[in-house]
SERO-4910 file (N, C-alpha, C, O; in steps of 0.05 Angstrom, whole numbers):
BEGIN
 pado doro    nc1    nc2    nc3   cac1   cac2   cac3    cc1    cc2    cc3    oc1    oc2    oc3
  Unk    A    244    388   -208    229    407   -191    243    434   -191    267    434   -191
  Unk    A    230    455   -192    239    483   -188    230    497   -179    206    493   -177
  Unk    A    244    527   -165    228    537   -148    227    568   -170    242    570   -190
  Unk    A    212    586   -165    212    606   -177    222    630   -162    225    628   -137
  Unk    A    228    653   -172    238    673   -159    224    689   -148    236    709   -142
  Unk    A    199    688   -141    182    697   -137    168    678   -111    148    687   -101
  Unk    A    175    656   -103    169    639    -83    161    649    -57    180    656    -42
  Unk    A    137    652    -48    124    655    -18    112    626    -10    103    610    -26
  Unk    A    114    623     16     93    607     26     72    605     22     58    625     18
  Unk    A     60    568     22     31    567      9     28    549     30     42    531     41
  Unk    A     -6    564     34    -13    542     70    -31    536     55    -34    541     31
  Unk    A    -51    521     75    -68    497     65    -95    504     59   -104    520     76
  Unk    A   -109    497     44   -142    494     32   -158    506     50   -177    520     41
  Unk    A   -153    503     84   -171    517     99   -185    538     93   -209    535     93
  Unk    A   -174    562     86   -179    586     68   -171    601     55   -156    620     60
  Unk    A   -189    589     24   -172    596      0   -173    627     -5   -160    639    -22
  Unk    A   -193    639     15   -198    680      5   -164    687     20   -147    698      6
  Unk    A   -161    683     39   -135    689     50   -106    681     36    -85    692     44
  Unk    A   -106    667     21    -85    646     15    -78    666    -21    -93    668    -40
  Unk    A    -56    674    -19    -58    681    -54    -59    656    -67    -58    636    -54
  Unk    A    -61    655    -95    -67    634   -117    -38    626   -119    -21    642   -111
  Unk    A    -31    604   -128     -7    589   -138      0    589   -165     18    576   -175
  Unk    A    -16    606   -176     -7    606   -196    -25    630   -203    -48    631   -195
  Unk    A    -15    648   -218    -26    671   -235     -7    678   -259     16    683   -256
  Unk    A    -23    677   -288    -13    683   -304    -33    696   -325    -55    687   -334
  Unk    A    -21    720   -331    -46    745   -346    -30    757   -372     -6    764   -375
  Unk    A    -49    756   -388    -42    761   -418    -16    740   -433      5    745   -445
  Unk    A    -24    723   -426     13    698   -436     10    698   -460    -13    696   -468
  Unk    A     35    700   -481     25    691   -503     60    675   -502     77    677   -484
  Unk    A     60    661   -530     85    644   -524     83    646   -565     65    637   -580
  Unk    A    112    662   -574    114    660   -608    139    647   -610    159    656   -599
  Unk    A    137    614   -634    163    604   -636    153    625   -669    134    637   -678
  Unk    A    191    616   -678    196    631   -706    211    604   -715    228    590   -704
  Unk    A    194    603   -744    205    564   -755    202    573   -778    183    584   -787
  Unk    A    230    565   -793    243    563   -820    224    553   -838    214    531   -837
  Unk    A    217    574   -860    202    567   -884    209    535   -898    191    521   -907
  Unk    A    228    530   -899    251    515   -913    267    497   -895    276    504   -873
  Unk    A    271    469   -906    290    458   -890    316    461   -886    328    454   -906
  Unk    A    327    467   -872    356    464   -857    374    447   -854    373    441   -830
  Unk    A    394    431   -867    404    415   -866    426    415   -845    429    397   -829
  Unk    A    441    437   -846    463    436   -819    465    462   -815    452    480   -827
  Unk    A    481    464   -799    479    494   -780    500    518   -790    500    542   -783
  Unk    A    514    508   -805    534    531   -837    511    531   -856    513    549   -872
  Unk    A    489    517   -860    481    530   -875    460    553   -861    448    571   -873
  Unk    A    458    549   -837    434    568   -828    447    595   -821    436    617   -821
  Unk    A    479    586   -812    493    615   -809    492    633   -827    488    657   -825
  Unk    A    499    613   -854    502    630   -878    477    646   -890    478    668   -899
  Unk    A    452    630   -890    425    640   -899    418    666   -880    411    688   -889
  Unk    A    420    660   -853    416    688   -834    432    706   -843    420    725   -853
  Unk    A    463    709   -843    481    728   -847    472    736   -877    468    760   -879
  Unk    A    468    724   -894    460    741   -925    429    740   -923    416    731   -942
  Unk    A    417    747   -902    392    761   -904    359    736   -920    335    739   -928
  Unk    A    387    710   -915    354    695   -942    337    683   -925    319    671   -936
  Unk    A    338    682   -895    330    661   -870    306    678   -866    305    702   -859
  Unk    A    282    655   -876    252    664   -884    235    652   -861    234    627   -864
  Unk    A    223    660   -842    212    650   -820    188    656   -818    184    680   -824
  Unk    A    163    641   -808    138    637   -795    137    638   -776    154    626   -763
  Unk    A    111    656   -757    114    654   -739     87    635   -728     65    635   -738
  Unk    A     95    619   -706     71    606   -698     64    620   -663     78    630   -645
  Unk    A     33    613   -665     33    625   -633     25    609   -624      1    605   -630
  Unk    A     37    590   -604     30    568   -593     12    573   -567     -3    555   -559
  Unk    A     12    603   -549     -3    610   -532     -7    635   -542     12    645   -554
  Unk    A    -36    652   -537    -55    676   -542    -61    679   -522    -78    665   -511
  Unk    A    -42    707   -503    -73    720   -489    -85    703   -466   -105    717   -462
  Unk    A    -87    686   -452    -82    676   -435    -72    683   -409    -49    687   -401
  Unk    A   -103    686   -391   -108    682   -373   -110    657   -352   -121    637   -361
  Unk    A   -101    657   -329   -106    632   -314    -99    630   -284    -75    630   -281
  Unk    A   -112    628   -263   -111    636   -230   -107    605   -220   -123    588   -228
  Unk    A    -96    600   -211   -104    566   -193    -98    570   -164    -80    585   -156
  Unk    A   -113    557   -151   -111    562   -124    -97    544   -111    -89    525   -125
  Unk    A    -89    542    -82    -70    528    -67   -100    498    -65   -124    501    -64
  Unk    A    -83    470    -65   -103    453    -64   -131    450    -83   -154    445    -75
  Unk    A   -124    454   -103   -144    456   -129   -132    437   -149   -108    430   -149
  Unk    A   -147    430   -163   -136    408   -189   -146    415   -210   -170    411   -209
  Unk    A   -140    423   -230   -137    436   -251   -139    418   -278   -120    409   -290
  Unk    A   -172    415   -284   -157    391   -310   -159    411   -342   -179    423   -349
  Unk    A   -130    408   -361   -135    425   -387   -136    397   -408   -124    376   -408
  Unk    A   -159    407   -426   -159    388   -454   -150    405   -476   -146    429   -474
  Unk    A   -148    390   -499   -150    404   -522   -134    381   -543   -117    364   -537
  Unk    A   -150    389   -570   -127    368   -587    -92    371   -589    -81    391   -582
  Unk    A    -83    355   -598    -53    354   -595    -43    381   -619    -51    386   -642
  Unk    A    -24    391   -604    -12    427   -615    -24    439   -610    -18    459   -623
  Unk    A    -49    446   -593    -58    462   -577    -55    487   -562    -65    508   -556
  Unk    A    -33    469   -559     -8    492   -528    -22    481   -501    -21    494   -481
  Unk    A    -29    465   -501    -30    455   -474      0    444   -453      3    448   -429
  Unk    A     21    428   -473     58    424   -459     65    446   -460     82    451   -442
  Unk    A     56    472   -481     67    498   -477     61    515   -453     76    532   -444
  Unk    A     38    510   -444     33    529   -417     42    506   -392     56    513   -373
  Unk    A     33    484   -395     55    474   -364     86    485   -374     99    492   -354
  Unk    A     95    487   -391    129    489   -394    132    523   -379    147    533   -362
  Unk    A    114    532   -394    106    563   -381    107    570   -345    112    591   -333
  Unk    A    104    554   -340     89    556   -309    105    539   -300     94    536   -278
  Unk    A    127    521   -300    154    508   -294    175    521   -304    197    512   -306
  Unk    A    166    549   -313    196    566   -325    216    548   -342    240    552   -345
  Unk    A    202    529   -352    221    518   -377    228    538   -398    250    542   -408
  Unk    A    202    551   -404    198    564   -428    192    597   -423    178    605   -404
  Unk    A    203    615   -439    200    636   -430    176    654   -440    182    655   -464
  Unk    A    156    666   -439    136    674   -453    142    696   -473    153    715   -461
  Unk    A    139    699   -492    137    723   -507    130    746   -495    143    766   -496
  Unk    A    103    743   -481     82    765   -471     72    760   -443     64    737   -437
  Unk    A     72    778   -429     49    765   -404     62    773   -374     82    788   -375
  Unk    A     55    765   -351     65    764   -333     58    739   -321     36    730   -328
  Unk    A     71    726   -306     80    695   -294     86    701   -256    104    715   -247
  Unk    A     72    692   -244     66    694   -219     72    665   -205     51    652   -201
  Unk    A     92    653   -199     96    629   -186    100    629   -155    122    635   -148
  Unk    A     86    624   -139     89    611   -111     93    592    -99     76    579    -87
  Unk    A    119    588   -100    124    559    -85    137    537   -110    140    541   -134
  Unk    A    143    515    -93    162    499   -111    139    479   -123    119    468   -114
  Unk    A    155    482   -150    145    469   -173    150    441   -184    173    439   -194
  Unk    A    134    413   -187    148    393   -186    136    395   -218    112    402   -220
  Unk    A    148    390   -237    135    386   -264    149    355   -279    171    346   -284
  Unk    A    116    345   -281    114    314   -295    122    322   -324    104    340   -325
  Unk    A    132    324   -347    129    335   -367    137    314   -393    126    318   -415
  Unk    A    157    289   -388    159    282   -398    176    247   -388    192    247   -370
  Unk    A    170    229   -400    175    210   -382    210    207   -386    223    204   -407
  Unk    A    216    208   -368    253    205   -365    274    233   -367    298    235   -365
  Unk    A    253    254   -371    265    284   -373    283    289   -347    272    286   -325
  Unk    A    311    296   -349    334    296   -339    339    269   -317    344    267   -293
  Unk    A    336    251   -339    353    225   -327    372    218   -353    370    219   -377
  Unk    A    392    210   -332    425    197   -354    420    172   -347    421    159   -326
  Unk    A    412    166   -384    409    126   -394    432    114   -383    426     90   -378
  Unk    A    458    120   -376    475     98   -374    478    102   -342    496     90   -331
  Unk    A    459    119   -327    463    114   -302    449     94   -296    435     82   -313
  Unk    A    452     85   -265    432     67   -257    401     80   -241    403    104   -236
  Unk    A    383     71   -235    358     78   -239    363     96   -202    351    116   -194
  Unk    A    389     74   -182    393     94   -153    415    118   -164    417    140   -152
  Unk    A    426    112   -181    446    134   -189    428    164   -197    435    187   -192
  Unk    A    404    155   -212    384    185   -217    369    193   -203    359    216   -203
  Unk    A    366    176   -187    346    189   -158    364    209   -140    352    225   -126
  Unk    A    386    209   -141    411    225   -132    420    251   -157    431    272   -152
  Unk    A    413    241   -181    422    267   -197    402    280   -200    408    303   -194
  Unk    A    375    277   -208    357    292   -207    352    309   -179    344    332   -180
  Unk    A    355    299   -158    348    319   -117    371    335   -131    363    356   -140
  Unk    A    400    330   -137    423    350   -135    411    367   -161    426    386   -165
  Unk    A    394    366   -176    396    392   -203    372    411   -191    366    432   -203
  Unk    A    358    403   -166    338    417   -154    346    422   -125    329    428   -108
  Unk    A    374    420   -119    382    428    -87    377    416    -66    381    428    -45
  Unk    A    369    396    -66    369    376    -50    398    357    -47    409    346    -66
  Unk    A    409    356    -16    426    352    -11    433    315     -5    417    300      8
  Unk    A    452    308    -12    451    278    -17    445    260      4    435    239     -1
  Unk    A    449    267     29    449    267     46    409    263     60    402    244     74
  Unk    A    388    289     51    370    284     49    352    264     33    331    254     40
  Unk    A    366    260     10    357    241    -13    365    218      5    345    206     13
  Unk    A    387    210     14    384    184     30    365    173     51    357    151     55
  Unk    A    361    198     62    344    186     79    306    187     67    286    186     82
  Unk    A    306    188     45    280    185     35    289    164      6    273    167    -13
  Unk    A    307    149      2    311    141    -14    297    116    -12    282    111    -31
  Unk    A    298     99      8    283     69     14    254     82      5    245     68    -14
  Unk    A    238    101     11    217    110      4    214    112    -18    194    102    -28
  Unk    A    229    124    -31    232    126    -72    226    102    -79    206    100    -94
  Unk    A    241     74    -72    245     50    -84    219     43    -76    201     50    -92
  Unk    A    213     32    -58    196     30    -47    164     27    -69    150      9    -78
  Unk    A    162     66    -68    136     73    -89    149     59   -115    139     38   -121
  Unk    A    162     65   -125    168     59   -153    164     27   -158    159     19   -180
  Unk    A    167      4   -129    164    -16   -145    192    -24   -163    190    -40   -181
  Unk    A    213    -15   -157    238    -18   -174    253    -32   -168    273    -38   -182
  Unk    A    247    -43   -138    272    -55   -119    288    -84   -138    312    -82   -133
  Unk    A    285    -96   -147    296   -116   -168    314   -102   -188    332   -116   -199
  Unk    A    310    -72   -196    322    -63   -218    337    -35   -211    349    -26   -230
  Unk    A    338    -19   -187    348     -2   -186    376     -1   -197    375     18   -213
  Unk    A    398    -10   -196    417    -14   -196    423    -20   -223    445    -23   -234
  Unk    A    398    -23   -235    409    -28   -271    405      1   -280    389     17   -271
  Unk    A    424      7   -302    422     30   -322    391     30   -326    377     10   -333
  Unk    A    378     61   -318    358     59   -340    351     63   -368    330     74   -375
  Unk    A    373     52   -388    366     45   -416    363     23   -417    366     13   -439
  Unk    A    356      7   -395    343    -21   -390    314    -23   -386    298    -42   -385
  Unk    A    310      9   -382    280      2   -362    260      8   -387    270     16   -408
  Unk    A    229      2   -383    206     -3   -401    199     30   -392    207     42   -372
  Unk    A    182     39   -411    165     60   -411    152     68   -375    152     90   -363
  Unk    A    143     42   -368    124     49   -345    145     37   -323    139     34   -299
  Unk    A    162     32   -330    186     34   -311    200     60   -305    211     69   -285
  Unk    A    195     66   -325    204    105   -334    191    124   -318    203    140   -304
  Unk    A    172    122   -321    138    136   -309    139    131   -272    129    145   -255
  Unk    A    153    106   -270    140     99   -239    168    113   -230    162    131   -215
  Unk    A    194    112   -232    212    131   -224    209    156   -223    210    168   -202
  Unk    A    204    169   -248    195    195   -252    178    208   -234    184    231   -229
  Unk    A    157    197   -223    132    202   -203    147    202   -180    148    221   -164
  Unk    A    159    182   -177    166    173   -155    187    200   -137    179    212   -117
  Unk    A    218    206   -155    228    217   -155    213    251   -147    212    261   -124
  Unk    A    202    264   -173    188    295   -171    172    298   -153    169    322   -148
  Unk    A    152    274   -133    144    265   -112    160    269    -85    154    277    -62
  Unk    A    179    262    -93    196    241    -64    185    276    -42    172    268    -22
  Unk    A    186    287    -42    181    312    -17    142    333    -36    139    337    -60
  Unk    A    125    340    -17    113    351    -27    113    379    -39    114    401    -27
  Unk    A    110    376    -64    102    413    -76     91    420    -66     84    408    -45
  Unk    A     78    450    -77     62    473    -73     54    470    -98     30    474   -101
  Unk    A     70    462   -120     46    467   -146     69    441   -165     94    440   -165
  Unk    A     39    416   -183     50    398   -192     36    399   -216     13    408   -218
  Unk    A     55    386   -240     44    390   -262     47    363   -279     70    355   -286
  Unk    A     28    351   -285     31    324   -306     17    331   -323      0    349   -324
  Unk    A     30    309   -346     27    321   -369     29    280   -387     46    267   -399
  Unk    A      1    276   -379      0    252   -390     13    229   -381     16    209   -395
  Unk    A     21    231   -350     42    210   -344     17    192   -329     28    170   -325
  Unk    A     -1    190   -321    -20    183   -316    -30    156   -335    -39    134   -329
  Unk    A    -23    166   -360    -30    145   -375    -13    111   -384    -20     93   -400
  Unk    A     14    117   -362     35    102   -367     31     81   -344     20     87   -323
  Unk    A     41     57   -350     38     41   -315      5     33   -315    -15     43   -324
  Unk    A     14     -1   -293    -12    -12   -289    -27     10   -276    -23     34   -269
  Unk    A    -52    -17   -275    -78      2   -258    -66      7   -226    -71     26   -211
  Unk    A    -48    -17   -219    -45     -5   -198    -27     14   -175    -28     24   -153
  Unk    A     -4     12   -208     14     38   -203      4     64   -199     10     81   -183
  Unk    A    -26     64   -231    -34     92   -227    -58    106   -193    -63    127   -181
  Unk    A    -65     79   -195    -84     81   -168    -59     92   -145    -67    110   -130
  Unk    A    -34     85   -140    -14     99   -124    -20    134   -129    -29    154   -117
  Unk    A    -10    126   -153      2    156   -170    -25    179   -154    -21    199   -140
  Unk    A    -48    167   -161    -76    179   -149    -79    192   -127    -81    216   -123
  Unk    A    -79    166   -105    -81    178    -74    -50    196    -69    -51    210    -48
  Unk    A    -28    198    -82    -13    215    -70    -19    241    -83     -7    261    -74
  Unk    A    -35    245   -104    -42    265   -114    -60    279    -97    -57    302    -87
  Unk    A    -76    265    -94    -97    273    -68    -98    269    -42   -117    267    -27
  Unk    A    -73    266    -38    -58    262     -8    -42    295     -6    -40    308     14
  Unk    A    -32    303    -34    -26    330    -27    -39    358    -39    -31    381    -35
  Unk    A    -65    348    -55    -79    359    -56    -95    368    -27   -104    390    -22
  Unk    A    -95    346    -12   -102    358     20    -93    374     34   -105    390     49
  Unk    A    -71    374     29    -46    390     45    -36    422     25    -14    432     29
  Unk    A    -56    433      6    -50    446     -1    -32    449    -31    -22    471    -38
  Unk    A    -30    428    -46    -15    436    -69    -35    437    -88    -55    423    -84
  Unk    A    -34    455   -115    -38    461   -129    -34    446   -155    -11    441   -159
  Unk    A    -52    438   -176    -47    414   -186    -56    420   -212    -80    424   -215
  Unk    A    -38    421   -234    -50    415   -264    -43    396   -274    -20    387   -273
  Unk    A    -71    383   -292    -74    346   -305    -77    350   -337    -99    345   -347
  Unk    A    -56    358   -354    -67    350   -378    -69    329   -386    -47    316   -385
  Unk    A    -92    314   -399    -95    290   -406   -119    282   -428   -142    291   -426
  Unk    A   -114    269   -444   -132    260   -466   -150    253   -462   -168    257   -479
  Unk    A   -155    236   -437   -180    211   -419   -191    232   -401   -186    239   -378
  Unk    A   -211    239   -421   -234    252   -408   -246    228   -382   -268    221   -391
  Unk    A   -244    221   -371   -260    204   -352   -243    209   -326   -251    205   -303
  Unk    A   -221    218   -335   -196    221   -317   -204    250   -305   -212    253   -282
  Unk    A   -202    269   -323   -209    300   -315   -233    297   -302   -235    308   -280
  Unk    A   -256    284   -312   -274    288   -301   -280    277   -274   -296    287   -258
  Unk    A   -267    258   -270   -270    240   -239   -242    264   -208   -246    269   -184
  Unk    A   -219    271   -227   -213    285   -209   -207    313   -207   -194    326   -190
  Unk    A   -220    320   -226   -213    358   -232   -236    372   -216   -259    363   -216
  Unk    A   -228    394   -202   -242    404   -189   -266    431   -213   -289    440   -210
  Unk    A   -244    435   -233   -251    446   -258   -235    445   -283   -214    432   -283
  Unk    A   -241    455   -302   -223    448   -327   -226    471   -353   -246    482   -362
  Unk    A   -204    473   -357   -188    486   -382   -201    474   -411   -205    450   -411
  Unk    A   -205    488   -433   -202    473   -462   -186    498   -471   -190    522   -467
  Unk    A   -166    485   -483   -148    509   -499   -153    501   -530   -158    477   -534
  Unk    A   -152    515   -546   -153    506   -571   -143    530   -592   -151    553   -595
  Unk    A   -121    516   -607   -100    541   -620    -83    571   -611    -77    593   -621
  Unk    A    -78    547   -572    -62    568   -562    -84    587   -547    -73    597   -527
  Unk    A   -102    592   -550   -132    605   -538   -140    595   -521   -138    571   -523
  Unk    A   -151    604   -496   -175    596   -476   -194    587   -491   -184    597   -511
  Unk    A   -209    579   -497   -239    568   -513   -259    570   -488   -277    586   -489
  Unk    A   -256    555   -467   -275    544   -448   -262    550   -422   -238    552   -424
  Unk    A   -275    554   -392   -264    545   -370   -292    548   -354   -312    562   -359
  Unk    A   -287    531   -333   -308    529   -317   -318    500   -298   -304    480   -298
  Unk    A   -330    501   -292   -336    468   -276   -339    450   -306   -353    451   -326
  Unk    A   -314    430   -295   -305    399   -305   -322    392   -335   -316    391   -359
  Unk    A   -349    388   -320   -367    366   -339   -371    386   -358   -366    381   -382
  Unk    A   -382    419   -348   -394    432   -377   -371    433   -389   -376    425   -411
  Unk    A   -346    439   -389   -332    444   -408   -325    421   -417   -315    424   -440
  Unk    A   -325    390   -409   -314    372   -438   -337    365   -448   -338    356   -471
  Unk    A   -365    370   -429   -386    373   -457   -380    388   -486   -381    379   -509
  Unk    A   -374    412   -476   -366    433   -499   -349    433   -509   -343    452   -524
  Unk    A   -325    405   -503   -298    403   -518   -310    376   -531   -305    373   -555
  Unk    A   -322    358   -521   -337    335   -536   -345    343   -552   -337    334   -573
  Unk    A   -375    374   -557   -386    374   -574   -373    385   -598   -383    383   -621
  Unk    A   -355    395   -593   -332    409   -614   -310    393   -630   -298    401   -650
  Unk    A   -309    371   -619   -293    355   -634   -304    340   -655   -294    332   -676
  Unk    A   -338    335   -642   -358    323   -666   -363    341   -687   -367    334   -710
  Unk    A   -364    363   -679   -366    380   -702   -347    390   -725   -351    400   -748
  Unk    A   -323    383   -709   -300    385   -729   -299    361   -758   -281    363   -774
***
């Protein structure tokens, strides 16, 4: 979880004309630069840069990119895979820095992004529920007293105490939630974790989504399962080659991301 430097208070859905957006980001673009040529170790890349032979491409994983979300909104983006759809949540969790643009964050940021992202395998599964609150300022002390609650959601109670390079994928996923959860955001971002864990983990995962979707957080769902965006997005994104393509209410746009993929 992170907070941005730019952090004001975000009140609740009552009224969204009063309330600024939780997210504003105008003209983004995001350029990696990737080696013509493979690289085998890092003397040789010193040496190819320093004598001038280090031949690079540039890719633009985000264009130009526009995007407003409001406090208590749910936000669903599609697009095929390399898109830049992990590139703009990483954007808007200040993982990643933009090339271009300006970046407007309000409020703390809980970002789903990858299943087990800053957990240590040889800890145990209560040992990360304690290192992840301390890399976001949360004091150990608070983590305790919401810790029975962690275990609790997660469903882990038989296994906390084991290293998680023991645990399964959707063992991974139900901590992870559990954990970037444990206190409510202002603005949350998954990124396919939805698709990990039974039906009835994710049916959890759900109502607390829309338990703080009530209360005002701001919510982006990238996800492959169109049935998903469409049952809980209030509207939706198609990005395609780093581009806006589409935005607008839910259904017309994965019509127009459906009909586009048949056409491809």
């Amino acid at each position: 979880m992170t907070t941005a430097a730019d952090t004001v208070p975000v009140g609740s859905t009552g009224d969204r004309q009063a309330v600024a957006a939780a997210i504003e980001l105008t003209d983004i673009a995001v350029r990696f630069s990737m080696p013509t040529e493979r690289i085998v170790s890092f003397k040789e890349y010193v040496l190819k840069r320093l004598s001038g032979k280090l031949e690079h491409r540039e890719l633009w994983a985000l264009r130009s990119l526009d995007l407003e979300v409001q406090p208590g909104e749910i936000v669903g983006v599609v697009g095929r895979n390399g898109a830049g759809k992990s590139t703009l949540l990483k954007v808007i969790s200040r993982v990643l820095r933009p090339t271009r643009g300006r970046v407007v964050i309000r409020g703390q940021v809980a970002p789903l992004l990858e299943l087990g992202a800053g957990f240590h395998f040889d800890l145990t599964g209560r040992e990360n529920v304690f290192l992840n609150a301390a890399l976001v300022g949360y004091p150990s002390r608070v983590v305790q007293e919401h810790l029975s609650e962690v275990i609790a959601f997660s469903e882990l109670e038989e296994f906390i105490d084991l290293p998680i390079r023991n645990y399964s994928s959707g063992m991974l996923a139900r901590l992870g939630f559990a954990v970037a959860t444990m206190f409510r955001p202002d603005i949350l971002l998954i990124d396919e974790l939805l698709a990990v864990g039974d039906v009835g983990f994710q049916e959890k995962c759900l109502k607390r989504i829309h338990d703080f979707r009530s209360r005002g957080t701001a919510i982006l769902l990238v996800s492959h399962q169109l049935d998903s965006i469409s049952e809980h997005c209030d509207r939706a994104l198609w990005i395609e080659r780093g581009a806006l393509k589409a935005e607008g209410p839910t259904d017309d746009v994965l019509q127009r991301y459906s009909e586009g993929f048949a056409e491809s």
